[in-house]
C-alpha positions as CSV (number, residue, x, y, z in Angstrom):
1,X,43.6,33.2,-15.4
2,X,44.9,31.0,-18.5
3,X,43.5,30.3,-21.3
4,X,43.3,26.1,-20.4
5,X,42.0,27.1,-17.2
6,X,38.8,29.5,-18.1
7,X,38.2,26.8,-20.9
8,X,38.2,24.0,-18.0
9,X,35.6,26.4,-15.9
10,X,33.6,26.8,-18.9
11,X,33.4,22.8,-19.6
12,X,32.7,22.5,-15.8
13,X,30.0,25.1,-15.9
14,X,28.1,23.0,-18.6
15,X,29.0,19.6,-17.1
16,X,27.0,20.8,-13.9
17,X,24.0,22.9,-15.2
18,X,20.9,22.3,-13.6
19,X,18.7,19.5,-15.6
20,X,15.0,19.7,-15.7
21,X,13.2,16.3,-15.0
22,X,10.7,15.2,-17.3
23,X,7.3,16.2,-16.3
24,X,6.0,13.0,-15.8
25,X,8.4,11.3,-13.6
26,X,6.8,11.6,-10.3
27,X,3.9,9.4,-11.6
28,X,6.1,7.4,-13.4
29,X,7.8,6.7,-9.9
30,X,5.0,6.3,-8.0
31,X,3.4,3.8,-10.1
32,X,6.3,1.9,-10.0
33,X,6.4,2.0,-6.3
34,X,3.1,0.7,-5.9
35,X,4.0,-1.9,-8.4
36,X,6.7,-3.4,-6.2
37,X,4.7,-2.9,-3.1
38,X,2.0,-5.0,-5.0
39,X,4.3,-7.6,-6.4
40,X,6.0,-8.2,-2.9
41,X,2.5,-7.8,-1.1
42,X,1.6,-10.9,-3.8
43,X,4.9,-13.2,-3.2
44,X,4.3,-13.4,0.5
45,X,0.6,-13.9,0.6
46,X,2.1,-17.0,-2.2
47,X,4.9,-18.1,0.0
48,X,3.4,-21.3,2.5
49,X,4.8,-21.2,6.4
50,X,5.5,-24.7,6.1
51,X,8.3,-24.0,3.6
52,X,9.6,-22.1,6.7
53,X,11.8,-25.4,8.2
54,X,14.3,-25.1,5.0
55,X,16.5,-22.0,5.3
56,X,17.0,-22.4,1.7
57,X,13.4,-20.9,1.2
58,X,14.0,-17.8,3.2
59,X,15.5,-15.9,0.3
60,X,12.4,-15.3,-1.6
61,X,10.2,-14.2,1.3
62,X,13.6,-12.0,3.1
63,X,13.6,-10.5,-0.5
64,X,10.5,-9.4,-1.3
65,X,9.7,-8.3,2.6
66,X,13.3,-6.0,2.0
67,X,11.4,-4.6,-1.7
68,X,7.8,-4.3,0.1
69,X,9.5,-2.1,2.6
70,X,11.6,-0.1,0.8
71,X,9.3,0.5,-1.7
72,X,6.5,1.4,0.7
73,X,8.9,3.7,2.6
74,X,9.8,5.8,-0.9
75,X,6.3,6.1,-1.6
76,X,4.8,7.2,1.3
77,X,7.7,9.4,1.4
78,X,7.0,10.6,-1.9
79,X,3.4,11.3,-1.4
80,X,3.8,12.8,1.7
81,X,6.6,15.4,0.6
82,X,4.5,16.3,-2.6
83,X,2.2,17.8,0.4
84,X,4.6,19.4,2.4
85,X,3.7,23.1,0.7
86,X,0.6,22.7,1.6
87,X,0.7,21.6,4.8
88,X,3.4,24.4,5.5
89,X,1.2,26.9,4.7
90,X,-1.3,25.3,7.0
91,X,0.4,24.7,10.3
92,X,1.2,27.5,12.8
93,X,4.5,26.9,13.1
94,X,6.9,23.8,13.4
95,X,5.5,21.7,16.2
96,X,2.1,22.0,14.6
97,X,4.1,21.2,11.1
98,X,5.7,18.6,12.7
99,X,2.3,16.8,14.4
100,X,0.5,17.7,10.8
101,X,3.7,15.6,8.8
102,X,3.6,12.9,11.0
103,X,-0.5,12.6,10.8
104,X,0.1,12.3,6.8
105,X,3.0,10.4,7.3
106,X,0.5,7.6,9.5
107,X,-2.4,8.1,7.0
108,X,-0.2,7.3,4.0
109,X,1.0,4.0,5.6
110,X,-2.4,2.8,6.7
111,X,-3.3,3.6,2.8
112,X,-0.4,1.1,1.4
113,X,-0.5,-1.5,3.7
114,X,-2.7,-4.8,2.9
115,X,-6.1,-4.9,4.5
116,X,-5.9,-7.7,7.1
């Protein structure tokens, strides 16, 4: 092996070294989550059907549906996979890890979304 190329391995070795996240950042995430959730919960419940005959009104409301969602997704995907040890250590094996994930997956959603 040359010289260049042991150098190159070494730079390549550094480059892709494993990074710790800052301790924090899942509840830096999750609070921002449920911060878009929140704000796009709030501009729908503000948006009036009768603005509905104008397609130039749709943006706001398509928008903050497409950030309600997504944002509700990651964090009930978030919350349920910070339980996943536990429930694996629960369940009997994968059908009843499987039926336990999708329990916490439903209860998780009912949590986030609006009371109506």
């Amino acid at each position: 092996m040359s010289a260049g190329a042991a150098e190159f391995e070494s730079l390549l070795r550094q480059a892709l070294a494993p990074v710790e996240p800052p301790a924090d950042l899942v509840q830096r995430l999750e609070r921002t989550l449920v911060s878009l959730t929140e704000l796009a919960q709030d501009e729908l419940d503000a948006w009036e059907l009768s603005a509905m005959r104008d397609p130039r009104n749709w943006v706001r409301p398509v928008a903050a549906a497409v950030v309600g969602v997504s944002a509700g997704t990651a964090l009930v995907a978030l919350r349920v996979r910070a339980r996943h040890r536990s429930r694996r250590q629960q369940s009997g094996g994968l059908v009843d890890l499987a039926g336990r994930t999708l329990r916490d997956v439903a209860d998780e959603a009912r949590r986030i979304l609006p009371e109506r």
